[in-house]
Backbone as a chain_set.jsonl record, in Angstrom:
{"seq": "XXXXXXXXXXXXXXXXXXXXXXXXXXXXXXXXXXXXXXXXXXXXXXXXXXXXXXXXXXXXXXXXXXXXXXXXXXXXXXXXXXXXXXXXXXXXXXXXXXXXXXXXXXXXXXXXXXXXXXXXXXXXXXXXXXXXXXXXXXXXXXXXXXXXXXXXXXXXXXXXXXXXXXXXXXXXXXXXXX", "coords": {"N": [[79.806, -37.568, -15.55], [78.024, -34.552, -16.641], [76.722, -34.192, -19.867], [78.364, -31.395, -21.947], [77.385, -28.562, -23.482], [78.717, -25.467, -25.821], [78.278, -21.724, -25.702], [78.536, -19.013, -27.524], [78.836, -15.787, -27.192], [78.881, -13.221, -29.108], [79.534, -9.842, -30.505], [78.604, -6.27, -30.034], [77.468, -3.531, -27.573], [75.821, -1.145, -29.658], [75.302, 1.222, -29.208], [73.14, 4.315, -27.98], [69.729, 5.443, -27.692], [67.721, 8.175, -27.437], [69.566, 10.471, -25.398], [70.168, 13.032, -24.276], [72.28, 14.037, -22.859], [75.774, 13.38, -21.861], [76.155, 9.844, -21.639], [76.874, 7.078, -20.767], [77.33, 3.229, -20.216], [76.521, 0.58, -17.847], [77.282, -3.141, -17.654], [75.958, -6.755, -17.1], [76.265, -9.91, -17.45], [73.743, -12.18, -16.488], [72.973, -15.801, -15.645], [72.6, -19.126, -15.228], [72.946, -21.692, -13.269], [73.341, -23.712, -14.34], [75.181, -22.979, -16.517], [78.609, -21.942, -17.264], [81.066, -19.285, -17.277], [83.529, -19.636, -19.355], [85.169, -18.254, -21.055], [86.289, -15.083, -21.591], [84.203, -11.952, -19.693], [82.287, -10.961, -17.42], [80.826, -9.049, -16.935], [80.82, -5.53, -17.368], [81.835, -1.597, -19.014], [80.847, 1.033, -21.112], [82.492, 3.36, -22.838], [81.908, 6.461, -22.0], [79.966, 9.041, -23.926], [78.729, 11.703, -25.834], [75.811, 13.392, -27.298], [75.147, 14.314, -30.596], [74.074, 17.843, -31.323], [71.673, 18.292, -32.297], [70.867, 15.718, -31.794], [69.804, 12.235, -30.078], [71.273, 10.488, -30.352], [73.93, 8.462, -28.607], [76.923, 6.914, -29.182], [78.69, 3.754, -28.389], [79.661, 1.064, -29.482], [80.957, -0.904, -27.926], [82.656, -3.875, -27.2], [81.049, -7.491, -27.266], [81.845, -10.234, -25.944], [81.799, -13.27, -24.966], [82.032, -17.017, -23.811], [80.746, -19.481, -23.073], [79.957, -22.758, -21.065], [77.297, -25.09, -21.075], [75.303, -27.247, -19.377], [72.647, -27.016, -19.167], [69.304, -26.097, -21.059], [68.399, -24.354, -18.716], [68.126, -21.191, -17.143], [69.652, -19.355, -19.519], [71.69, -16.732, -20.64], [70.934, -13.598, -20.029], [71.527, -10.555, -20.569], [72.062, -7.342, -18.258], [71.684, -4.228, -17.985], [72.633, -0.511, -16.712], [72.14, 2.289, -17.305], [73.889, 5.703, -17.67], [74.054, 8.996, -16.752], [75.97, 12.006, -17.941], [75.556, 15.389, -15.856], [75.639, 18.696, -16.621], [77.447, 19.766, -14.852], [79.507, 17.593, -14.423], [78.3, 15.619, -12.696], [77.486, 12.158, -12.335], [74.66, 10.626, -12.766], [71.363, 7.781, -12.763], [70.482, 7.289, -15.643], [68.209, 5.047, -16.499], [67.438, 1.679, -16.435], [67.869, -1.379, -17.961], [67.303, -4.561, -19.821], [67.674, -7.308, -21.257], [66.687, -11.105, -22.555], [69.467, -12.864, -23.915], [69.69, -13.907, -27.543], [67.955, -17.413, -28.247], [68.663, -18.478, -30.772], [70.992, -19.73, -33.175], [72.914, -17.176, -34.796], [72.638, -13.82, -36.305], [71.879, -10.769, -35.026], [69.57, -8.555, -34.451], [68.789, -6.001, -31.783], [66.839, -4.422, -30.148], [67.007, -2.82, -26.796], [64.286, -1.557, -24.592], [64.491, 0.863, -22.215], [64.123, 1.408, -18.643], [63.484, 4.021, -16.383], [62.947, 4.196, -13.014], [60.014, 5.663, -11.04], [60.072, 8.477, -9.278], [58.656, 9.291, -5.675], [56.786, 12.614, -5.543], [58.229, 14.418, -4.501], [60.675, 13.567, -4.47], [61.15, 13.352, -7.792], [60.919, 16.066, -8.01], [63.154, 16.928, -6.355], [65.007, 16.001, -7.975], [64.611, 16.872, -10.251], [65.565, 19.747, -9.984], [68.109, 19.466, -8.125], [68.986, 17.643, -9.102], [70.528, 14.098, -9.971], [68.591, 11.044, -9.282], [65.566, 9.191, -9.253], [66.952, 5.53, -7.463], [66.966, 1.926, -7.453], [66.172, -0.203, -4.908], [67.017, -2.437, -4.396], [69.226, -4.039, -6.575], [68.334, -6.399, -8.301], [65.701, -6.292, -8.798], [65.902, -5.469, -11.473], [66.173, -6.99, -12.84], [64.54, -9.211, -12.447], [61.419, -10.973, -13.09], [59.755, -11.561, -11.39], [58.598, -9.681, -9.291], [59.066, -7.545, -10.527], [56.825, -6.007, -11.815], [55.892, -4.677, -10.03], [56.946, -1.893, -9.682], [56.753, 1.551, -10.436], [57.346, 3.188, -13.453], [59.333, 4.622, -15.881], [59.962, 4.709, -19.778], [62.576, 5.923, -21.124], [64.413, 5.168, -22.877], [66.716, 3.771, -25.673], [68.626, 0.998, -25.975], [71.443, -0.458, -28.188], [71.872, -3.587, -29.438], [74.102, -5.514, -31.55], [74.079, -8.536, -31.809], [75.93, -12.046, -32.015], [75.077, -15.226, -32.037], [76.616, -18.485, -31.87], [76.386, -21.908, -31.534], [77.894, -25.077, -30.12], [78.486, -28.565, -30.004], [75.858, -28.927, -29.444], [74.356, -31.522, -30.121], [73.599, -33.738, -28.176], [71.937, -32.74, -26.51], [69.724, -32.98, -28.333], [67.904, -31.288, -29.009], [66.423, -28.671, -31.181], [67.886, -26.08, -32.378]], "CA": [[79.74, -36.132, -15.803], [76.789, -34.502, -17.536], [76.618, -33.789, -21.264], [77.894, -30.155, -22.208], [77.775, -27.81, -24.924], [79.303, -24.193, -26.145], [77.192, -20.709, -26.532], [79.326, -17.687, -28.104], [77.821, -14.487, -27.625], [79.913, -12.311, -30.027], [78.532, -8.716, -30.835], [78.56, -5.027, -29.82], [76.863, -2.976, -27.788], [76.014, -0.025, -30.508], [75.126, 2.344, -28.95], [71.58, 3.967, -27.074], [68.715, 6.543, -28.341], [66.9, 8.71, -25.803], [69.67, 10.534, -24.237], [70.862, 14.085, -24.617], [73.775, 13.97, -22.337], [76.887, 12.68, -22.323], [76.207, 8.833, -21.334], [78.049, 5.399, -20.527], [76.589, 2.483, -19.588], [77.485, -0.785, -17.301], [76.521, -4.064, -18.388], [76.708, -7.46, -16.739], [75.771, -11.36, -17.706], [73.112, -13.308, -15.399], [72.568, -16.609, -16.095], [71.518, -20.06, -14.207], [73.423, -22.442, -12.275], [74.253, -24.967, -15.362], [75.871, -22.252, -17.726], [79.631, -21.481, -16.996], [81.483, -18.833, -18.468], [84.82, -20.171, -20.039], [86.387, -17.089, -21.468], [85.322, -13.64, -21.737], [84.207, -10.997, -18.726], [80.758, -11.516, -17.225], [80.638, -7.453, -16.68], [81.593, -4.537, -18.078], [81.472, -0.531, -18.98], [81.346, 1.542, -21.481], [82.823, 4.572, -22.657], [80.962, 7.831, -22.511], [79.819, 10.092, -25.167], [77.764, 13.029, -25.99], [75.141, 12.913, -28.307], [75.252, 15.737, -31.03], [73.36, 18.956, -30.893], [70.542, 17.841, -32.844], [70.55, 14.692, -32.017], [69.629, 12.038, -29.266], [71.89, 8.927, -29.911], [74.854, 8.091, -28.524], [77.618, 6.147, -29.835], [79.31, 3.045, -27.808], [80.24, 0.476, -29.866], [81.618, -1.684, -27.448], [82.19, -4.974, -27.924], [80.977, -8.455, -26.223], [82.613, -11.883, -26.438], [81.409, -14.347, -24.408], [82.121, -18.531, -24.188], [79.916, -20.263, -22.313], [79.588, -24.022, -21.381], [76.156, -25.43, -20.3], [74.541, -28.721, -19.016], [71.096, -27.553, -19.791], [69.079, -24.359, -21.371], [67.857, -23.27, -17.677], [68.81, -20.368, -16.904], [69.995, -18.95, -20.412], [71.867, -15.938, -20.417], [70.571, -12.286, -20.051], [72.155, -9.086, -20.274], [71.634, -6.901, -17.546], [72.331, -2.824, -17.958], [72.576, 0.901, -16.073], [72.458, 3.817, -18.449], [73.751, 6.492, -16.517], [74.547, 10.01, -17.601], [76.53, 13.139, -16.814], [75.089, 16.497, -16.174], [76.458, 20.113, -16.871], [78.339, 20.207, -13.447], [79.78, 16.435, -14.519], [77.762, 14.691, -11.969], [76.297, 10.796, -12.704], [73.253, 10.07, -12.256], [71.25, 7.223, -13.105], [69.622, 7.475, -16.442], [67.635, 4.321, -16.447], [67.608, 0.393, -16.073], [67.508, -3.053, -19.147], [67.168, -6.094, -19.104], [67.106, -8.415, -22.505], [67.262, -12.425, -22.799], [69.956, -13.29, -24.737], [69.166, -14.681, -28.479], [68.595, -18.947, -28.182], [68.756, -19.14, -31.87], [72.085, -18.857, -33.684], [73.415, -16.296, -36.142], [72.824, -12.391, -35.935], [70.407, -10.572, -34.275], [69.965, -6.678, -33.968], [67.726, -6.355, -30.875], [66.751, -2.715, -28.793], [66.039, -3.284, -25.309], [63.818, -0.726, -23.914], [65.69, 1.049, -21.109], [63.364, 2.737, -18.093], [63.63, 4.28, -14.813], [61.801, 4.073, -11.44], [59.519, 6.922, -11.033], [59.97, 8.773, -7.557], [57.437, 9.894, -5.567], [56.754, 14.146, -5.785], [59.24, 15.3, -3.742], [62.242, 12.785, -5.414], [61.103, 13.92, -8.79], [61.265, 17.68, -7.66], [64.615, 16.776, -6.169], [65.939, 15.212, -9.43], [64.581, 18.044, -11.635], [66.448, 21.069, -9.382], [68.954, 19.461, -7.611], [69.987, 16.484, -10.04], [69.999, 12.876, -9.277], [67.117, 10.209, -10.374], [65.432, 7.786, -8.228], [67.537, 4.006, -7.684], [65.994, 0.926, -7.057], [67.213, -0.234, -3.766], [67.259, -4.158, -4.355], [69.181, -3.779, -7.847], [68.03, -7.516, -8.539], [64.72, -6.279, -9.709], [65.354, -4.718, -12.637], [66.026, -8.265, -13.748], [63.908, -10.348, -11.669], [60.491, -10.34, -13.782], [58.552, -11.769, -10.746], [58.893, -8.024, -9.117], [59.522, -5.823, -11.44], [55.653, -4.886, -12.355], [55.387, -3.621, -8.696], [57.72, -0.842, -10.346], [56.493, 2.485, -11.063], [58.26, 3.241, -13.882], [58.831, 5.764, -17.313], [60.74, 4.614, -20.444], [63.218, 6.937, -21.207], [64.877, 5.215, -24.095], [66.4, 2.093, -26.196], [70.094, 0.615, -26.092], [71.14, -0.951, -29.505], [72.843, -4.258, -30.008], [73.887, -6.517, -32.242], [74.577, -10.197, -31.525], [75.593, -12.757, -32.953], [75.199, -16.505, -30.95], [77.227, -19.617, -32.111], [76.317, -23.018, -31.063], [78.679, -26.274, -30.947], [78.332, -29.471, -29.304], [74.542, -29.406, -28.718], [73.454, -32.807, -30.528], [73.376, -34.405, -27.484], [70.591, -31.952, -26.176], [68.236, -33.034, -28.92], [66.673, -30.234, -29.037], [66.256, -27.99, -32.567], [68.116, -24.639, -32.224]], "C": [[78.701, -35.849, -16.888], [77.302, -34.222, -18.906], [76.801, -32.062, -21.369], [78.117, -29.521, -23.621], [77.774, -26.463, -24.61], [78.152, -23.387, -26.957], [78.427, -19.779, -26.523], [78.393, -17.061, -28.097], [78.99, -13.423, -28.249], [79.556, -11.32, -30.443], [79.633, -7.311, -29.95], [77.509, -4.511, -28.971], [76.672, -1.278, -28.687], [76.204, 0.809, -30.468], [73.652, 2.944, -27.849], [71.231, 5.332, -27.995], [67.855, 7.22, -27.638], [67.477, 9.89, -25.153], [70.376, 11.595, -24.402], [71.689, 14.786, -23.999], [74.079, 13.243, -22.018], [76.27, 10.755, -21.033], [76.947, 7.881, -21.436], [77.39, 4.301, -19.721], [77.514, 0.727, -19.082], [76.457, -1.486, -17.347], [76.936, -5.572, -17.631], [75.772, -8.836, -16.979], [74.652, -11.903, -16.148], [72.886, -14.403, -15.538], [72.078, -17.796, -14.792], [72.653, -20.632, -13.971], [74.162, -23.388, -13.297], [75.31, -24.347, -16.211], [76.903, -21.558, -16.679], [80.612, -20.829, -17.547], [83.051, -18.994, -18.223], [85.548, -18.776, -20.16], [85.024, -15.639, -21.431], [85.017, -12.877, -20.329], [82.604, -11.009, -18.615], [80.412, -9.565, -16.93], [81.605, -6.551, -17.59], [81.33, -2.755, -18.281], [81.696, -0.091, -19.784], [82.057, 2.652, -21.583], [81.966, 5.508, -22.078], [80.778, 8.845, -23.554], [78.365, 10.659, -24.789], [77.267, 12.247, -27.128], [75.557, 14.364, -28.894], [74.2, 16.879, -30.468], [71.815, 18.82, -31.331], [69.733, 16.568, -32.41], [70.529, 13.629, -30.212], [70.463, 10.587, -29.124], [73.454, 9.144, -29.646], [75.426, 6.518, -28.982], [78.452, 5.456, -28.436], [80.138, 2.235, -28.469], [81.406, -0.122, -29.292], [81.508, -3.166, -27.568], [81.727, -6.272, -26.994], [81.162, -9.599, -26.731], [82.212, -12.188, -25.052], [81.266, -16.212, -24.389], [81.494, -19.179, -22.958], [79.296, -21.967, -22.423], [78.624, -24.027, -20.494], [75.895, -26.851, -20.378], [73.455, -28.319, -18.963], [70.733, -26.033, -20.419], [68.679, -23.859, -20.195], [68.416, -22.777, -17.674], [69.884, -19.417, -18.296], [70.323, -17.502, -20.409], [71.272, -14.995, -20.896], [71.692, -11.303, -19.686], [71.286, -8.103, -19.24], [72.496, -5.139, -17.686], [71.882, -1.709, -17.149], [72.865, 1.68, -17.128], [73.113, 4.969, -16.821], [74.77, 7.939, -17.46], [75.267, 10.858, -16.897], [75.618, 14.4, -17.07], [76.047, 17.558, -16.608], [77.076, 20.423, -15.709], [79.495, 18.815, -13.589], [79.529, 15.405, -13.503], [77.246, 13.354, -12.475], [75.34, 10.595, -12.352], [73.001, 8.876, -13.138], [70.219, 7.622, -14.405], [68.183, 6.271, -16.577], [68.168, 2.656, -16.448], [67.444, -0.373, -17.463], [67.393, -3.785, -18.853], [66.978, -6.697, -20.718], [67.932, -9.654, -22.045], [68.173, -12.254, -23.922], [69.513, -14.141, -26.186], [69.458, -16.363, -28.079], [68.957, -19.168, -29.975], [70.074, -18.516, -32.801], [71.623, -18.297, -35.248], [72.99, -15.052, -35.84], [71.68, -12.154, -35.631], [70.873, -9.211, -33.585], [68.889, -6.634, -33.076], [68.168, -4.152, -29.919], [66.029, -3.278, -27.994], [65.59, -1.786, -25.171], [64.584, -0.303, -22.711], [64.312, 2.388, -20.07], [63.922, 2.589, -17.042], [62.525, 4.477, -13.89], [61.206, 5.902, -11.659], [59.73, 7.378, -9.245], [58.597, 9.145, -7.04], [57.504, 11.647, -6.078], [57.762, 14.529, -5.428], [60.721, 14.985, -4.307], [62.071, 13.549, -6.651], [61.378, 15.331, -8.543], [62.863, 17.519, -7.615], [65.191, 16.726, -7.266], [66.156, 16.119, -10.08], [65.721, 19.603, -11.004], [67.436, 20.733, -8.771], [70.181, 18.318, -8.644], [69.985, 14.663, -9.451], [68.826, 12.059, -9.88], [67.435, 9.114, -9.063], [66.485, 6.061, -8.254], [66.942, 2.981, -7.063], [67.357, 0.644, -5.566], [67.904, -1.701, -3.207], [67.715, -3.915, -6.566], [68.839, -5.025, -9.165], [66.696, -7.459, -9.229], [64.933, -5.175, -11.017], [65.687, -6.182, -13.377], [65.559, -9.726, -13.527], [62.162, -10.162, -12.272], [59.106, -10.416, -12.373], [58.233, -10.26, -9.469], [58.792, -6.465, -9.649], [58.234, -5.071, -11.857], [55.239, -4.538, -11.537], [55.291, -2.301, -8.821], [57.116, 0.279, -10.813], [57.534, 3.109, -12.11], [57.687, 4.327, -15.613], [59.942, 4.96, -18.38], [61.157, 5.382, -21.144], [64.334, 6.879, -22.595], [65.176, 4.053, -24.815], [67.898, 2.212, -26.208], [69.692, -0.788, -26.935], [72.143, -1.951, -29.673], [72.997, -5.235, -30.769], [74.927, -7.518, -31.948], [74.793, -11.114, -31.971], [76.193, -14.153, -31.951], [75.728, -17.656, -32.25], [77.266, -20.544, -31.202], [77.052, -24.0, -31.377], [78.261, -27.358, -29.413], [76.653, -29.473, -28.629], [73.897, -30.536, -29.48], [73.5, -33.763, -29.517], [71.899, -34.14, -26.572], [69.256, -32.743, -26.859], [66.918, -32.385, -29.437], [66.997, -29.183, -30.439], [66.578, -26.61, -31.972], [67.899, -24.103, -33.35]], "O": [[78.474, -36.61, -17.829], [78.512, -34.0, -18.965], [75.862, -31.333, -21.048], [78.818, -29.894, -24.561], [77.197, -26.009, -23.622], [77.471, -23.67, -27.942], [79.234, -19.802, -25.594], [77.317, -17.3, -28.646], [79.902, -12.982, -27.55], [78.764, -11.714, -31.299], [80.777, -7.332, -29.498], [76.403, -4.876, -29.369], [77.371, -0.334, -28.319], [76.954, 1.475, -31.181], [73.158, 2.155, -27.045], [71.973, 6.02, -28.696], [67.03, 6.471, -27.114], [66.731, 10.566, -24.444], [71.515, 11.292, -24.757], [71.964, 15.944, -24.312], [73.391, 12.265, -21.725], [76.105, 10.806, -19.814], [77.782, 7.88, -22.341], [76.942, 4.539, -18.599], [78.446, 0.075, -19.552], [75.273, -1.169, -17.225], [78.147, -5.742, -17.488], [74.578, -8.777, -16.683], [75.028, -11.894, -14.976], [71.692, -14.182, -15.741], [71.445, -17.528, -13.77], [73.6, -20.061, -14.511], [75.324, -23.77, -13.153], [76.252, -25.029, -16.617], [76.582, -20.904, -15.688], [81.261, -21.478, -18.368], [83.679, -18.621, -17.232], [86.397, -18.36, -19.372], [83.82, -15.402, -21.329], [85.854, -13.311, -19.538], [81.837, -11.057, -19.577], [79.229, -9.313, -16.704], [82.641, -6.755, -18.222], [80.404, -2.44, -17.533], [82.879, -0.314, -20.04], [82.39, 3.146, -20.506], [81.038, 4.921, -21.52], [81.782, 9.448, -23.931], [77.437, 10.376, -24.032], [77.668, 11.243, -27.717], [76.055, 15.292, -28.258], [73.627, 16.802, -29.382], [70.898, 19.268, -30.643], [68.531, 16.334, -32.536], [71.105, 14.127, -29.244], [70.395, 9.792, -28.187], [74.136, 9.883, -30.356], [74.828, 5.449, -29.103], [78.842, 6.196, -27.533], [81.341, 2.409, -28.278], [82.542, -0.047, -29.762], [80.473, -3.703, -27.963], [82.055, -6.118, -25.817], [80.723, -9.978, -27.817], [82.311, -11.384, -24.124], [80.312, -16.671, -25.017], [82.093, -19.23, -21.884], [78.561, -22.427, -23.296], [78.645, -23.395, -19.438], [76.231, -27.551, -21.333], [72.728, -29.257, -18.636], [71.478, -25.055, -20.372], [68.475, -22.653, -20.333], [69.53, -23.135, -18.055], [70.882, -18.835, -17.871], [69.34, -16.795, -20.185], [70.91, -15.092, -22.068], [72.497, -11.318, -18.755], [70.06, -8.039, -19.318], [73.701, -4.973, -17.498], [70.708, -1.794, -16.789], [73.917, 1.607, -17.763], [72.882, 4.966, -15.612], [75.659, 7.92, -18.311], [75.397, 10.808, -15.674], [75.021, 14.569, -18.134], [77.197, 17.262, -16.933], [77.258, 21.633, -15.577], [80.454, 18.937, -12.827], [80.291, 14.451, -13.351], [76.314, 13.56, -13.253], [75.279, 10.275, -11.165], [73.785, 8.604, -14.047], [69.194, 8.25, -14.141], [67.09, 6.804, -16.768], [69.387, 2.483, -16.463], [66.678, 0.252, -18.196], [67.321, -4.07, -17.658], [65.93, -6.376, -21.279], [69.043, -9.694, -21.517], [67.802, -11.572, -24.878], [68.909, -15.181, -25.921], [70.563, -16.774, -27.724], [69.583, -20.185, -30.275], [70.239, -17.334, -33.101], [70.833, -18.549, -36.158], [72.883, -15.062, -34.614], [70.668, -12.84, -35.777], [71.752, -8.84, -32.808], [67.891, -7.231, -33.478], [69.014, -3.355, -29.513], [64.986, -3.925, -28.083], [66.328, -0.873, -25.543], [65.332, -1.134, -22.195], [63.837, 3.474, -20.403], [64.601, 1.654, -16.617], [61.387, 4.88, -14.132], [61.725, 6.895, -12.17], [59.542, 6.655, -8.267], [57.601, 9.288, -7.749], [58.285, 11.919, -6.99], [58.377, 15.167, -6.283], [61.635, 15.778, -4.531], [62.835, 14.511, -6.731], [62.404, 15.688, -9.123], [63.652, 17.848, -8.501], [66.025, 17.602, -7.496], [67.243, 16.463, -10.543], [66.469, 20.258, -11.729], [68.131, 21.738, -8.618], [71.398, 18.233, -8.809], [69.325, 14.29, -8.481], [68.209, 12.436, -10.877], [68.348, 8.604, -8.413], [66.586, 5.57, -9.378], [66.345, 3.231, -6.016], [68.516, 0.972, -5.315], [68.695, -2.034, -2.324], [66.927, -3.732, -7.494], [68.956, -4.874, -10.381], [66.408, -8.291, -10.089], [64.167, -4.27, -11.352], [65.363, -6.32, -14.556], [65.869, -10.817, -14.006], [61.608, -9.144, -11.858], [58.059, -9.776, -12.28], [57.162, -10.395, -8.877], [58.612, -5.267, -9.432], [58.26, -3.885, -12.189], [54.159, -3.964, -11.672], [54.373, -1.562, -8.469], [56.792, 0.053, -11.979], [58.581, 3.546, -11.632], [56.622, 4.607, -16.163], [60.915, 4.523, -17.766], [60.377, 5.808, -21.996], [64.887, 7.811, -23.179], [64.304, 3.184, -24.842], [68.444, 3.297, -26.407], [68.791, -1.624, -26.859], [73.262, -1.564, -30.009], [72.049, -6.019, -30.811], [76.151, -7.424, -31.864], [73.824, -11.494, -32.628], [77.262, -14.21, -31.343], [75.258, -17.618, -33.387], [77.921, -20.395, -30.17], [77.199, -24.231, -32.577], [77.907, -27.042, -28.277], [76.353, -29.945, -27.532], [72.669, -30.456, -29.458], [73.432, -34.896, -29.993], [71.09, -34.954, -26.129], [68.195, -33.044, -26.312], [65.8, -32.62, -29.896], [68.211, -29.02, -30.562], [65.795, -26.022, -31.226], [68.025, -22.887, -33.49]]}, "num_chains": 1, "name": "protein.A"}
């Protein structure tokens, strides 16, 4: 049996900045073939909240625990997210797409992923703006597949805020300097 060792991803997401109605966002682990997650929930959602009147951030502060055993670094986990908001009728739409690698190096780590959405053509955008709605990708694999994703016409619309904090045990068999 191969050699493994333990990644903790332990953190929050904070919150996001960008988004001047009420938002909630779903969030879910990708990783590679060697890394198996032990404890914890490979997906998830948050609440929703308004931002104030002034203001453009919303508050989440949800939290993420994660235990993960691996037999090698391929495939090292990424977070994968949907912003998605409500309008003034309480419809969802999609606000935009993420994507960040996970930190390899332990101890804390405050990180903003950029967060965009697909651009439509004329007629989608029209749609969106008067009827409501926002373009969706239709393979949802590229918003975290990089060899794809700069096909993407795309706008960045805002930043989701978290802080992480990774704990390593059992990697001196690796050899390798975290």
């Amino acid at each position: 049996m191969a050699q493994s060792a333990d990644a903790y991803f332990i953190g929050r997401i904070e919150g996001a900045s960008g988004f001047k109605q009420a938002a909630f966002c779903r969030f879910w682990f990708v990783n590679g073939t060697q890394w198996r997650l032990v404890s914890g929930l490979a997906l998830g959602q948050t609440q929703t909240d308004k931002s104030g009147d002034d203001s453009d951030v919303v508050v989440w502060s949800h939290p993420i625990d994660a235990y993960y055993e691996f037999t090698g670094i391929q495939g090292w986990p990424k977070l994968s997210f949907q912003v998605w908001q409500h309008d003034e009728l309480g419809r969802s739409y999609l606000g935009g797409y993420a994507f960040c690698p996970l930190p390899m190096e332990p101890g804390n780590h405050k990180i903003d992923v950029d967060v965009w959405r697909p651009i439509g053509t004329n007629v989608e955008e029209l749609t969106a703006k008067y009827i409501g709605g926002s373009p969706l990708l239709k393979n949802q694999e590229l918003a975290h597949l990089p060899t794809d994703r700069y096909k993407l016409k795309s706008e960045t619309v805002g930043k989701i805020h978290l802080d992480i904090n990774l704990i390593l045990g059992r990697t001196s068999a690796f050899q390798i300097a975290f």
